[in-house]
Biopython code that builds the backbone (N, CA, C, O; Angstrom):
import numpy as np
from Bio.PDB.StructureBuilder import StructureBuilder

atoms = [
    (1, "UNK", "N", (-87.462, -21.921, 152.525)),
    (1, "UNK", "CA", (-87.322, -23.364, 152.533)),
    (1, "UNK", "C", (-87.613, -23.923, 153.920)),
    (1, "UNK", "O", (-88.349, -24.905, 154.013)),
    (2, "UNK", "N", (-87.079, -23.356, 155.010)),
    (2, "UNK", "CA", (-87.113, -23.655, 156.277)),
    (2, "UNK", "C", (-89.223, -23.411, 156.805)),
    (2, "UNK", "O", (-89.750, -23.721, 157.874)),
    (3, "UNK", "N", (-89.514, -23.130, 156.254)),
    (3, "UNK", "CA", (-90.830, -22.518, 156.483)),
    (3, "UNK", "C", (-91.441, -23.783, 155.628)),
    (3, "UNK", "O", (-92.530, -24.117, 156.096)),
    (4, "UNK", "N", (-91.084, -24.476, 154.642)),
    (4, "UNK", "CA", (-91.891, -25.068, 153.613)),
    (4, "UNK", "C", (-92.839, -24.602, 152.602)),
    (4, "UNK", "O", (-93.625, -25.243, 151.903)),
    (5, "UNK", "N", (-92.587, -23.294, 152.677)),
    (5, "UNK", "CA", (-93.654, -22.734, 151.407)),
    (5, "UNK", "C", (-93.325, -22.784, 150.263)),
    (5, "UNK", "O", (-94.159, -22.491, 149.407)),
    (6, "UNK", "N", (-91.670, -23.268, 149.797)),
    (6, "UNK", "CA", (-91.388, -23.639, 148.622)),
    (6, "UNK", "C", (-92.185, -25.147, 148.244)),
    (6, "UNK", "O", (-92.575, -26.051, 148.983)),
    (7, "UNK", "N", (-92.230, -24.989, 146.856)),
    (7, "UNK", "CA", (-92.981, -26.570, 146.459)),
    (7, "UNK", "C", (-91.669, -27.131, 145.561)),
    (7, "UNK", "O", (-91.172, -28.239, 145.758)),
    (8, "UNK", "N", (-91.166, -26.132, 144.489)),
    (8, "UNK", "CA", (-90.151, -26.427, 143.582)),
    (8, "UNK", "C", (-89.118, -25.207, 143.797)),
    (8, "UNK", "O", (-89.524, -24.167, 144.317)),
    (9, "UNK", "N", (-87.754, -25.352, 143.382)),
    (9, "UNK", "CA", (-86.639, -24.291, 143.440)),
    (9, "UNK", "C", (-85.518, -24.785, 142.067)),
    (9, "UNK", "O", (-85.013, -25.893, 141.891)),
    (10, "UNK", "N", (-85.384, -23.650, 141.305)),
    (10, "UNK", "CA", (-84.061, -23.798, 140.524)),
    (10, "UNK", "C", (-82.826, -22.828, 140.606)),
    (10, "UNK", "O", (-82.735, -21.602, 140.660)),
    (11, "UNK", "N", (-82.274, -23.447, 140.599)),
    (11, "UNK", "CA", (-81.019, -23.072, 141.372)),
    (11, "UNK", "C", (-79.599, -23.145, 140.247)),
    (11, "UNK", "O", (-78.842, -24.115, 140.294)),
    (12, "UNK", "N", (-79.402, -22.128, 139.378)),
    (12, "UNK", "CA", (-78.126, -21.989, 138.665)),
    (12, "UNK", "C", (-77.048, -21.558, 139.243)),
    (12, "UNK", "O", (-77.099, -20.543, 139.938)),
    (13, "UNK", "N", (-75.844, -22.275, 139.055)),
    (13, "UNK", "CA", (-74.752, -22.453, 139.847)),
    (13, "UNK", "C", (-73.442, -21.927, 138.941)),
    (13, "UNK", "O", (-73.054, -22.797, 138.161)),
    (14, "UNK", "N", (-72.921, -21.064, 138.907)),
    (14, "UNK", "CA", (-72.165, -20.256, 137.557)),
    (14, "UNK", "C", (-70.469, -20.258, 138.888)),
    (14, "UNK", "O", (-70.365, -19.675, 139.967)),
    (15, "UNK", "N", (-69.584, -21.032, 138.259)),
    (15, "UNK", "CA", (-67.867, -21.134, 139.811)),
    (15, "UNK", "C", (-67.155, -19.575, 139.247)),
    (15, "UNK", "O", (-66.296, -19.428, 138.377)),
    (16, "UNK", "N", (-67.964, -18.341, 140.218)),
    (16, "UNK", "CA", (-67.927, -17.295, 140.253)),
    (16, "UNK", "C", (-67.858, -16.988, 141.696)),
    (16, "UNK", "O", (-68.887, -17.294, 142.298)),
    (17, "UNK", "N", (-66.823, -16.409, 142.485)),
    (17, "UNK", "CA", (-66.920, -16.009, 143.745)),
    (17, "UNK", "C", (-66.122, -14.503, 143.954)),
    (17, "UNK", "O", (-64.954, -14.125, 143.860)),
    (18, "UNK", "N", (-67.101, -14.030, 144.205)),
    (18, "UNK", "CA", (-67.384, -12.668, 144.911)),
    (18, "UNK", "C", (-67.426, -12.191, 145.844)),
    (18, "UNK", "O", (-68.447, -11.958, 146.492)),
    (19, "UNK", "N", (-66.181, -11.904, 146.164)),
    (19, "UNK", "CA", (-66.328, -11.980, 147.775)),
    (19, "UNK", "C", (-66.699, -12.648, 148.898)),
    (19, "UNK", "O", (-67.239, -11.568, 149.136)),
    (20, "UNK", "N", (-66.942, -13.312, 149.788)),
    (20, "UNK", "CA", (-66.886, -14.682, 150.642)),
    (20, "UNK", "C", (-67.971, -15.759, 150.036)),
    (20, "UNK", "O", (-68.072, -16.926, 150.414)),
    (21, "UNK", "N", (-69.010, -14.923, 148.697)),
    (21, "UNK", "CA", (-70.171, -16.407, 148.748)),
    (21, "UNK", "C", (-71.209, -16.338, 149.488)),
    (21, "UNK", "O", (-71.344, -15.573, 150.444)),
    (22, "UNK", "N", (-71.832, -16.963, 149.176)),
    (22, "UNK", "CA", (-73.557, -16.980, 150.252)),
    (22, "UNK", "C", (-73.525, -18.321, 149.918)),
    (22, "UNK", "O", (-73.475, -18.723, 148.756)),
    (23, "UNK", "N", (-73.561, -19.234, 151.189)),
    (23, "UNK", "CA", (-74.186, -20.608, 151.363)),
    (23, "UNK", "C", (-75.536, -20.417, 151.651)),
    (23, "UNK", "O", (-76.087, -20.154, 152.720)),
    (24, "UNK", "N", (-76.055, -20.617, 150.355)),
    (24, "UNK", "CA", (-77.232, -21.003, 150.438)),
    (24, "UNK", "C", (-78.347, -22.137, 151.297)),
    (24, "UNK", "O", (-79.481, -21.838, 151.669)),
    (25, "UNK", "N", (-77.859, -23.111, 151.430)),
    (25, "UNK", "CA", (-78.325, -24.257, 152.188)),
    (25, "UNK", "C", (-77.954, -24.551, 153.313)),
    (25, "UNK", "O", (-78.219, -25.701, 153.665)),
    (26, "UNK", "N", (-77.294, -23.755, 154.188)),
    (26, "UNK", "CA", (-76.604, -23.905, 155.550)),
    (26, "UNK", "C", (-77.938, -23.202, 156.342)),
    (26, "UNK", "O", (-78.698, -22.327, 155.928)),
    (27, "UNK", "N", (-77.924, -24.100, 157.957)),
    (27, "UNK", "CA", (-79.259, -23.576, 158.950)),
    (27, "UNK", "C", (-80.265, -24.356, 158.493)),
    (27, "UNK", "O", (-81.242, -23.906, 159.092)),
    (28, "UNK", "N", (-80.645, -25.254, 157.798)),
    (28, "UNK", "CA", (-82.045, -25.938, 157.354)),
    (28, "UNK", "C", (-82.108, -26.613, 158.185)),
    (28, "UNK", "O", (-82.493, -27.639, 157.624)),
    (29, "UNK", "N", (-82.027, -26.810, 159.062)),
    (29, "UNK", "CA", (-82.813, -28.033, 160.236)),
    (29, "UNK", "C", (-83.734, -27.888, 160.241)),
    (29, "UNK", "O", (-84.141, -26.726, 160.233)),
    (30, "UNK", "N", (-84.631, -28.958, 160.256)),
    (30, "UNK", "CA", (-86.054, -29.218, 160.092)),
    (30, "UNK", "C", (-87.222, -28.862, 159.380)),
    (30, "UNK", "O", (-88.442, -28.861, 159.543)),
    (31, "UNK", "N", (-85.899, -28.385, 158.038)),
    (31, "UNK", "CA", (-86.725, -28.478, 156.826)),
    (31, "UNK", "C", (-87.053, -29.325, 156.192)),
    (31, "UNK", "O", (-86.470, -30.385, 156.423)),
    (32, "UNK", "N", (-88.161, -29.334, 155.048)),
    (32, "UNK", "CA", (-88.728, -30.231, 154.714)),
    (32, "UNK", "C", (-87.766, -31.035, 153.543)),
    (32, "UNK", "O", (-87.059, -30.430, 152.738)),
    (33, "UNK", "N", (-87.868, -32.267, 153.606)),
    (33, "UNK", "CA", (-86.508, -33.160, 152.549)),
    (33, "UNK", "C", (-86.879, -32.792, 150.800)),
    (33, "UNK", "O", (-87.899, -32.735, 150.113)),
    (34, "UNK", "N", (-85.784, -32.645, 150.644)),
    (34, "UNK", "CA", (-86.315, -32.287, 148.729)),
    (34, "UNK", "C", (-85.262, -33.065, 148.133)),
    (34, "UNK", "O", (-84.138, -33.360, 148.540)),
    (35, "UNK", "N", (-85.992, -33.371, 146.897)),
    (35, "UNK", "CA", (-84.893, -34.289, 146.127)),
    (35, "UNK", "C", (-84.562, -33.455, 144.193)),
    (35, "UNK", "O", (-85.170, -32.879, 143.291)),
    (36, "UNK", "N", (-83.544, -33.831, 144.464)),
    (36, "UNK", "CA", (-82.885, -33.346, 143.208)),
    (36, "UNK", "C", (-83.735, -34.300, 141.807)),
    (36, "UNK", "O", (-83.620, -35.452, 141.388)),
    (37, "UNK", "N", (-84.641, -33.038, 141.394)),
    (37, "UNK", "CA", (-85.146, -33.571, 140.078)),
    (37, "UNK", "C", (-84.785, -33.471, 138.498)),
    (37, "UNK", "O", (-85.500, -33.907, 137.596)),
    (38, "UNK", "N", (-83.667, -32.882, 138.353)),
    (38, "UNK", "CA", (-83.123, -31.913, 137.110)),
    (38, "UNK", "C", (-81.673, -31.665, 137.320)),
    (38, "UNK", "O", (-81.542, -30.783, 138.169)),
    (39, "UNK", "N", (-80.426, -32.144, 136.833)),
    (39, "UNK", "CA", (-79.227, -31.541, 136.794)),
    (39, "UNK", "C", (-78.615, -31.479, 135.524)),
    (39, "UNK", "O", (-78.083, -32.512, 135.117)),
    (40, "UNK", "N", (-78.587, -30.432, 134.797)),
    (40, "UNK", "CA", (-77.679, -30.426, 133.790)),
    (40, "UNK", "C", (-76.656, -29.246, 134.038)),
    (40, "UNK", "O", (-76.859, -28.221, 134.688)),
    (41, "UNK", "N", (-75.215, -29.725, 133.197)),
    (41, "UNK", "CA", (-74.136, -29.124, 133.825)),
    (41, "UNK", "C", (-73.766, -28.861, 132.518)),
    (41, "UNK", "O", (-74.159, -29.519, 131.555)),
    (42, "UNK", "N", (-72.905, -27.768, 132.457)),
    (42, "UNK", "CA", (-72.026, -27.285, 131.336)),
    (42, "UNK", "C", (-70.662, -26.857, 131.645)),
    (42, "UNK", "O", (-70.155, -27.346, 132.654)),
    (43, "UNK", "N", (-69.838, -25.850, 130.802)),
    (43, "UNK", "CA", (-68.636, -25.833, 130.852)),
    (43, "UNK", "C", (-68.476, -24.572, 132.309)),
    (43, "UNK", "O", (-67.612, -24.487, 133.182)),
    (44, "UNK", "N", (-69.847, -23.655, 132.018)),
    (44, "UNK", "CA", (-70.162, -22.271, 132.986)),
    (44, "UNK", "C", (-70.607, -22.386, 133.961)),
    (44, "UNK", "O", (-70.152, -21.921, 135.006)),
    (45, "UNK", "N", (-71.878, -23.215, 133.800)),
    (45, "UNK", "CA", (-73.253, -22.698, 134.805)),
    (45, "UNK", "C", (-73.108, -24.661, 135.154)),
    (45, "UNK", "O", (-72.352, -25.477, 134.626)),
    (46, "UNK", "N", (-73.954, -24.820, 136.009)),
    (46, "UNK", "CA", (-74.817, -26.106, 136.280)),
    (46, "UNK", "C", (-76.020, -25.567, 137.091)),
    (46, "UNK", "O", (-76.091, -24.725, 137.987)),
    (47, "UNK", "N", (-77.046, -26.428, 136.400)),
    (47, "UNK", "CA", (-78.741, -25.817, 136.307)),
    (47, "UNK", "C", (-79.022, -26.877, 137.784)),
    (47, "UNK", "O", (-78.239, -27.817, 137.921)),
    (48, "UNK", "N", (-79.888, -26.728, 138.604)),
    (48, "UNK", "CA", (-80.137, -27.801, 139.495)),
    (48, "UNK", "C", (-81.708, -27.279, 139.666)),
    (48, "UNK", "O", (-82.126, -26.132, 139.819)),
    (49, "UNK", "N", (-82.501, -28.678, 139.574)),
    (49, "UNK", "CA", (-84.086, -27.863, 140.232)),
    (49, "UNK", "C", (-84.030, -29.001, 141.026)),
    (49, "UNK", "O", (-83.390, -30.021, 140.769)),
    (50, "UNK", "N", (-84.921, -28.731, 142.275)),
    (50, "UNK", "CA", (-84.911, -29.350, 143.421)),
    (50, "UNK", "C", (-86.956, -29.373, 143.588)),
    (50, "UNK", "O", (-87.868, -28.563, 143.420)),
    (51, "UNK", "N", (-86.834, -30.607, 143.942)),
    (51, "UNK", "CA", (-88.545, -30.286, 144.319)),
    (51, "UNK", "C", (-88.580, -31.013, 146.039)),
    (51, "UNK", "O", (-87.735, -31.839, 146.381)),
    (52, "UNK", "N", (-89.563, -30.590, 146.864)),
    (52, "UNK", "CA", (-90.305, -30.751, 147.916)),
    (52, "UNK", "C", (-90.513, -32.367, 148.174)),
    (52, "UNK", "O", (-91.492, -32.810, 147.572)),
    (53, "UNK", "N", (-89.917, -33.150, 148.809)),
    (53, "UNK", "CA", (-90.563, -34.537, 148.427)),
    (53, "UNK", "C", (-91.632, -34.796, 149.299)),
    (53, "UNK", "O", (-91.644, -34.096, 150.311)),
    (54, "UNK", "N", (-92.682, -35.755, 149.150)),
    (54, "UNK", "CA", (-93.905, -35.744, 149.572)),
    (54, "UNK", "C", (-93.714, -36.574, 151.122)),
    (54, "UNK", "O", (-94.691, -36.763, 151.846)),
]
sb = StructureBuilder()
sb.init_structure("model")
sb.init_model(0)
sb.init_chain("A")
sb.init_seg("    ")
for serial, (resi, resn, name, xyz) in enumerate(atoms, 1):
    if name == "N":
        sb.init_residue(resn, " ", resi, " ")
    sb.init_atom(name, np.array(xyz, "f"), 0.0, 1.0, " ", f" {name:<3s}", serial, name[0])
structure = sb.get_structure()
C-alpha cells in the first residue's frame, strides 16, 4: 500500500483475536488516499473493499 502498487484491496474482518493482532493500517504515511467502496457487515465477518482514489 505504502508503495502504491495496490489499485483495489478486500479486506474481511471476522472479531477474532489471536494473540496481540496485526494492525494492518498503522505506518502509512504517504500513502496513497483510498476510499471505502463496499461495506457489508454481518453477525461474523464484515467485508470492506477499499479502492486507490484517483
Amino acid at each position: 500500500m505504502r508503495a502504491g502498487l495496490l489499485d483495489e484491496m478486500y479486506v474481511a474482518i471476522s472479531p477474532i483475536l489471536l494473540g496481540r493482532g496485526a494492525r494492518l493500517f498503522d505506518n502509512l504515511e504517504g500513502a496513497p488516499a483510498s476510499e471505502r467502496t463496499e461495506l457489508v457487515s454481518g453477525p461474523s465477518v464484515t467485508h470492506v473493499r477499499l479502492r486507490r482514489s484517483a
